[in-house]
C-alpha positions as CSV (number, residue, x, y, z in Angstrom):
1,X,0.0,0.0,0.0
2,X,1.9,3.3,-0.7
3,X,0.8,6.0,1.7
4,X,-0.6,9.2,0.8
5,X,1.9,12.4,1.0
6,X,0.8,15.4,2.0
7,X,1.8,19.0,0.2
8,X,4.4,21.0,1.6
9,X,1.5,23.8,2.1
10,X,-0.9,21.4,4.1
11,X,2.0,20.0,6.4
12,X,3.0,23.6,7.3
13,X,-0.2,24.5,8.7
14,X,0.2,21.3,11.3
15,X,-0.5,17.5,11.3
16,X,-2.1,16.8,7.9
17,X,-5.7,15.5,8.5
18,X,-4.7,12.1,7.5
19,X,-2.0,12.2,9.7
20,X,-4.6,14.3,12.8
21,X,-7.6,11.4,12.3
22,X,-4.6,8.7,12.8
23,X,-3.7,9.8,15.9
24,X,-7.1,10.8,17.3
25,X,-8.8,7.4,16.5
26,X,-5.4,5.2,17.1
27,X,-4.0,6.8,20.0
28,X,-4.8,5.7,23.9
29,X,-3.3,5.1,27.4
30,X,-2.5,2.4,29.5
31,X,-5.4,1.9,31.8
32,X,-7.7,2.1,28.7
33,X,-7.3,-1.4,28.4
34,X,-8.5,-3.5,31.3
35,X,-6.7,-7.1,32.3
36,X,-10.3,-9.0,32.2
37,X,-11.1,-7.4,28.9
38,X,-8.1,-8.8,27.3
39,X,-8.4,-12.2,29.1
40,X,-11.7,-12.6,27.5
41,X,-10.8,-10.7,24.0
42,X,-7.3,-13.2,23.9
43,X,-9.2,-16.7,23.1
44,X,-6.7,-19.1,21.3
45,X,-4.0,-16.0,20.7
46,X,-0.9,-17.0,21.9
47,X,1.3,-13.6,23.5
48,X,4.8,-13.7,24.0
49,X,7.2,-11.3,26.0
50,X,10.5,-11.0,24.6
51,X,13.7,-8.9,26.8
52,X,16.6,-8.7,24.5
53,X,19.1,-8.3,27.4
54,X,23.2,-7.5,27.5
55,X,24.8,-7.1,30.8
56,X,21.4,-6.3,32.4
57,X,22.0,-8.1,36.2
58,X,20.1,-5.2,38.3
59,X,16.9,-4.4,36.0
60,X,16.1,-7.5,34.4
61,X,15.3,-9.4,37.6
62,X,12.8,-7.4,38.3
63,X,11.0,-6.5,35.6
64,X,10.5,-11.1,34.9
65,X,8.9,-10.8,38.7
66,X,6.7,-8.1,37.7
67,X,5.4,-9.6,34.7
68,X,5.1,-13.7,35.9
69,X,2.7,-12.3,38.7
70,X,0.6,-10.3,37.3
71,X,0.6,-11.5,34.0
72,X,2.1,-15.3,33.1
73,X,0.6,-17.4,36.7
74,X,-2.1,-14.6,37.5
75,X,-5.7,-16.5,39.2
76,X,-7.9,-17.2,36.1
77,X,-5.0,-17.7,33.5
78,X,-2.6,-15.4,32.4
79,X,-2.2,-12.9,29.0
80,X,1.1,-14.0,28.8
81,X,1.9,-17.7,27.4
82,X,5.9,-17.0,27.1
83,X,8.4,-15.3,28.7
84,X,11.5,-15.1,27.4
85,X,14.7,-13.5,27.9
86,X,17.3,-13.2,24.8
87,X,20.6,-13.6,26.4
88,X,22.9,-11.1,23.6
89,X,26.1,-12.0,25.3
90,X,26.0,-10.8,28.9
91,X,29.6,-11.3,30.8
92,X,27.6,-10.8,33.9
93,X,25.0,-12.7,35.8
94,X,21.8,-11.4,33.7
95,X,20.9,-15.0,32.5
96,X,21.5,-16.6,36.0
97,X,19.0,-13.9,37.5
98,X,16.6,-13.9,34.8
99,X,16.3,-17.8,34.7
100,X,15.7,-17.4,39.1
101,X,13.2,-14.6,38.3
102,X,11.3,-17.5,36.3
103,X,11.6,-16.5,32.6
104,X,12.9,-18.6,29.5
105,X,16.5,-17.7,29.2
106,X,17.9,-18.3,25.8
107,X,21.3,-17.6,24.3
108,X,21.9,-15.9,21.3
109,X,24.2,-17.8,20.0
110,X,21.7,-20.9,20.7
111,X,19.5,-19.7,17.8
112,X,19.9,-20.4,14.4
113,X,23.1,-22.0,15.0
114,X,23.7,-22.5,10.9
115,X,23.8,-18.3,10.8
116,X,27.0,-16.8,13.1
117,X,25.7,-14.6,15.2
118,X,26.9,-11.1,15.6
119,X,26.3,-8.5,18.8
120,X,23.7,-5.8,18.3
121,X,19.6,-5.1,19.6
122,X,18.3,-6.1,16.3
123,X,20.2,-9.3,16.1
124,X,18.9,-10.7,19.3
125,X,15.1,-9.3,18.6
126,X,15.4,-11.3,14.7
127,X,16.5,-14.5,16.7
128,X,13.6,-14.5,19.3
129,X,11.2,-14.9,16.5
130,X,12.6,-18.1,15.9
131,X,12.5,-19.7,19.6
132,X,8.6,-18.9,20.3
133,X,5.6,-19.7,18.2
134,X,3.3,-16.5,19.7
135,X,0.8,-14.7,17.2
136,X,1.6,-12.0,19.2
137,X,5.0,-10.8,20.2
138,X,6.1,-7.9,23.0
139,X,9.1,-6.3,23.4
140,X,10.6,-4.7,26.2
141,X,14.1,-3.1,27.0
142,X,15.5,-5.1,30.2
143,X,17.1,-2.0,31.6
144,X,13.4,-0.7,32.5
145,X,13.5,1.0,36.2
146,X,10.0,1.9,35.7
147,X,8.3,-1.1,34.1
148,X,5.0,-2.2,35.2
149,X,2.6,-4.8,33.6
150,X,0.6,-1.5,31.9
151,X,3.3,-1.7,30.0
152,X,2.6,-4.7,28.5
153,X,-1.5,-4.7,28.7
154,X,-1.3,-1.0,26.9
155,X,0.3,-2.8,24.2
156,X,-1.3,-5.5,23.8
157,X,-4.5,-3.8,23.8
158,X,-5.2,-2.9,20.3
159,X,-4.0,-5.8,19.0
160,X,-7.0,-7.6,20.7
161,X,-9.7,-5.3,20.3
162,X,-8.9,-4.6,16.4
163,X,-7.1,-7.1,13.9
164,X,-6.6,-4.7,11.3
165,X,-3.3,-3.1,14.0
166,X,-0.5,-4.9,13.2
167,X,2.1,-3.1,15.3
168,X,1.5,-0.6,18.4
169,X,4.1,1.4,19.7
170,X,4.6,2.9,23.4
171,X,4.7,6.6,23.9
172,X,5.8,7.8,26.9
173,X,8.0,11.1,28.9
174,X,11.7,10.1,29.0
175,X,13.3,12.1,31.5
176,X,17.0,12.3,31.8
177,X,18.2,11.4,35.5
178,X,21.9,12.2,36.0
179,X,22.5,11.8,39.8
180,X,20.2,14.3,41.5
181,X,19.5,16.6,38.1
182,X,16.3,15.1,36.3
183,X,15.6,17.0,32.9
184,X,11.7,16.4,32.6
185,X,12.1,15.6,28.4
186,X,15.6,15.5,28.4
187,X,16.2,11.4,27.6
188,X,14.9,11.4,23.7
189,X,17.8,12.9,22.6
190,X,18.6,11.1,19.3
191,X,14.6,11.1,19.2
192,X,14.8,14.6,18.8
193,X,17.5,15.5,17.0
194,X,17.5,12.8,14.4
195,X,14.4,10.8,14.2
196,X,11.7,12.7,14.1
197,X,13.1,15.6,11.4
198,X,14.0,12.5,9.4
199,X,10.3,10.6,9.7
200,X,8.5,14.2,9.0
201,X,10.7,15.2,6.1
202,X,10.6,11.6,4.5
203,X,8.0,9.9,5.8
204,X,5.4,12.4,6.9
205,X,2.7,10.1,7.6
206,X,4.7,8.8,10.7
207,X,4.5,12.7,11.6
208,X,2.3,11.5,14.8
209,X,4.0,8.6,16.1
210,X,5.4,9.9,19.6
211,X,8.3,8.0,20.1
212,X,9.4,6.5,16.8
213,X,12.7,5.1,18.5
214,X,10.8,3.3,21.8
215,X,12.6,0.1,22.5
216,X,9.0,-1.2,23.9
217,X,6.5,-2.3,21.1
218,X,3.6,-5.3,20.1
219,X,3.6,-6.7,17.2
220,X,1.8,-9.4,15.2
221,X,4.3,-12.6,13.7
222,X,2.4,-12.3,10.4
223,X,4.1,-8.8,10.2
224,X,7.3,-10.0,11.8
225,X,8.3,-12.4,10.2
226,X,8.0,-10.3,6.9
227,X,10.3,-7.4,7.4
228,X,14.1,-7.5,7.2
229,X,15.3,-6.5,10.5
230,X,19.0,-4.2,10.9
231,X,21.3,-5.7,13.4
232,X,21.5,-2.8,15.6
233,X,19.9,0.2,16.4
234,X,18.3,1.0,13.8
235,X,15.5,-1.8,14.3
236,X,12.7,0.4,15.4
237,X,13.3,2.6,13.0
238,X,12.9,0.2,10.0
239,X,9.9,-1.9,11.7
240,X,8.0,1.4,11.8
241,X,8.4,2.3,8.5
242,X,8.5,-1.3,7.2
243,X,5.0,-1.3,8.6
244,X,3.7,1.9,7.1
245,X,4.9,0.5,3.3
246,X,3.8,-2.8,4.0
247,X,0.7,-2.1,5.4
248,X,-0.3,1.6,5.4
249,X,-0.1,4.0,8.4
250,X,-3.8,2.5,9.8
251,X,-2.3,-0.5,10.7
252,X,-0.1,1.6,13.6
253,X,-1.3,2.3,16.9
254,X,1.0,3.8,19.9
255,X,-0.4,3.7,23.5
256,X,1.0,6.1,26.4
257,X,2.5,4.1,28.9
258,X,3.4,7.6,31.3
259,X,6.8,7.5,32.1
260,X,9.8,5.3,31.6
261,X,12.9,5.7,33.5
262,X,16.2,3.5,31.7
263,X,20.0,3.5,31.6
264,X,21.1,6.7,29.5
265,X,24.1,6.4,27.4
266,X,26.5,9.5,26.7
267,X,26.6,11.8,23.4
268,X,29.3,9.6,22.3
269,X,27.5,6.5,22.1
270,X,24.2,8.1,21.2
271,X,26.1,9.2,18.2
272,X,27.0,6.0,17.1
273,X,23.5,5.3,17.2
274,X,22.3,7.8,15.4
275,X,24.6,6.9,13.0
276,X,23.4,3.4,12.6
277,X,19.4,4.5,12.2
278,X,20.9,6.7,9.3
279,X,22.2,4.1,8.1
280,X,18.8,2.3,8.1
281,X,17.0,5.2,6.3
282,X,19.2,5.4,3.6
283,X,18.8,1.7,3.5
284,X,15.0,2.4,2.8
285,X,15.2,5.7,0.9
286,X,18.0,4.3,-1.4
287,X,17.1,0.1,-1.6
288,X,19.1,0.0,-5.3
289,X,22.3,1.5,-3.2
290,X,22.4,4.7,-6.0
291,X,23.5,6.7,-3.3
292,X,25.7,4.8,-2.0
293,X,27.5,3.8,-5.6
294,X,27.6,7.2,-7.1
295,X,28.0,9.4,-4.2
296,X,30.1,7.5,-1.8
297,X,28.5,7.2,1.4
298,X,30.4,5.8,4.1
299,X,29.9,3.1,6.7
300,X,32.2,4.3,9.4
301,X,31.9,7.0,11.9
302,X,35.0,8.9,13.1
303,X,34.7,10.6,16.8
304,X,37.5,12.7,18.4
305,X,38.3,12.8,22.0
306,X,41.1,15.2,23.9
307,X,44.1,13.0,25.0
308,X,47.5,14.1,26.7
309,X,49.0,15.0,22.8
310,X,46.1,16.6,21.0
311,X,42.8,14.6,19.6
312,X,42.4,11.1,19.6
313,X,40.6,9.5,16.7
314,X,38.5,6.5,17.1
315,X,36.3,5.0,14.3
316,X,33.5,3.0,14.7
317,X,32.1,0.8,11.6
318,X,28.5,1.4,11.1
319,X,26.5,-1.9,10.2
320,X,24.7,-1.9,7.5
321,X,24.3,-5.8,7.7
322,X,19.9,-6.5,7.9
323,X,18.7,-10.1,8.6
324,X,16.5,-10.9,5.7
325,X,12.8,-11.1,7.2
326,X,12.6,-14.4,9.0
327,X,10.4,-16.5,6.6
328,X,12.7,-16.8,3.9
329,X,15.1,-18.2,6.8
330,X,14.8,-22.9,6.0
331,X,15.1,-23.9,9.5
332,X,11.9,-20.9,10.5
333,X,9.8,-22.1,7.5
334,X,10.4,-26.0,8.7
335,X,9.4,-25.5,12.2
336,X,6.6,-23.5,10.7
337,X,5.2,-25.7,8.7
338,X,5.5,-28.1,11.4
339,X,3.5,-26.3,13.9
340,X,1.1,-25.8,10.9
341,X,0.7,-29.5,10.2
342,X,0.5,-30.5,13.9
């Protein structure tokens, strides 16, 4: 489906009313959407939660209780048939204290043994679609310091209630906390400075999605298991506007969770990955690689820090390796058809 465009005169006058109706009729909160509701609205849909988790020992723990009580051995049933963490790595104790906390550890390197794996977000997220047969899949950072299971009823919400959503994204204030300072808007940086020019330059019909880069998200396998997915950070950027291509911008929805508190990374590191969701756009906005052939754009990213003789150079490659959308993959379509048949 390829989404309408609005003129340069409608979008300066505000949201286009494409873009205005979206977010009026596909926007809600949290505690719209009750825990009976869903229990009765679920029926045969299988949910999984998915934590892609690297060195996350003192969040992740947590955030498994949270959800196993009030969501996986709640009275009556629970929403949640799966719980799994994807191990990315850790050199800490993240698996050991997930696995105690009572979810499904699983190493990366466990999945898909045929393809080497390689470190990133994206990789791990790509990989858990292979080790659980949900029709529904969640995602949630595992360095959450605010989570609560809103988070995942909010999101699983209109995926019930309407099958025409195939993907709803949390929306939420991100405020920075370093030490005693807390910046009320202040953790969206890259958001800010990168994402959202980029979406309402090049993909204006994504103009209303709140937090285009939010690491929590719902989304059906059928949709899944159809897009190519970038190793690293630049996942939620393609997925979102995968989805809007794929399936037009009615098929989004974005639920306000309130506030989410995480790890913050420095300007450094943010910079790498802005870098790699650049990478991703161009990806999309180039897919024949003109740009790239007759122009010369790079794939590393040089940063400068002050050392004891002058600046210190370090360069960082910039992945532009994408996992291929997981039903071309043999071993997925094998186990697929095998769940099919069964």
């Amino acid at each position: 489906m390829t989404p309408m465009v609005p003129s340069d005169r409608e979008l300066s006058r505000g949201l286009h009313p494409i873009v205005r109706d979206w977010f009026d009729r596909r926007t809600s909160v949290a505690q719209d959407w009750v825990l009976d509701d869903l229990l009765a609205l679920k029926g045969d849909t299988r949910i999984a939660v998915v934590l892609p988790a690297l060195d996350e020992e003192e969040t992740v723990g947590d955030i498994v209780r949270a959800m196993r009580a009030a969501l996986v051995d709640a009275p009556g049933g629970g929403l949640v048939d799966d719980l799994v963490v994807l191990d990315s790595g850790s050199t800490d104790r993240t698996a050991a204290v997930a696995a105690a906390a009572g979810a499904r550890v699983v190493h990366r390197d466990a999945v898909l043994p045929r393809i080497p794996a390689v470190l990133g977000k994206g990789e791990a997220m790509w990989r858990s679609l292979a080790v659980t047969d949900a029709d529904i899949v969640v995602f949630v950072d595992a360095d959450l310091r605010s989570f609560t299971p809103l988070y995942v009823t909010g999101m699983v919400g209109p995926l019930l209630a309407d099958p025409t959503v195939a993907l709803v994204k949390a929306m939420y204030e991100r405020p920075l906390v370093q030490g005693d300072s807390v910046v009320a808007a202040g953790g969206g940086r890259v958001t800010e400075v990168l994402a959202r020019p980029l979406l309402n330059l090049q993909w204006p019909m994504l103009a209303g999605i709140v937090q285009p880069l939010a690491g929590e998200y719902a989304a059906r396998r059928s949709l899944l298991e159809r897009v190519p997915f970038p190793v690293g950070y630049g996942v939620e950027f393609a997925i979102l506007v995968d989805t809007l291509e794929m399936l037009g911008l009615d098929a989004i929805a974005q639920v306000d969770l309130g506030v989410r508190l995480h790890r913050h990374h420095d300007e450094r590191r943010l910079g790498r990955m802005a870098a790699e969701i650049l990478q991703t756009a161009f990806d999309r906005l180039d897919p024949q690689g003109v740009m790239r052939r007759e122009h010369g754009i790079g794939s590393s990213l040089a940063q400068f820090e002050r050392g004891p003789e002058g600046f210190d150079v370090e360069v960082h490659d910039v992945s532009a390796l994408q996992r291929p959308p997981m039903v071309t993959i043999p071993e997925y379509q094998r186990a697929r058809l095998s769940r099919i048949v069964g």
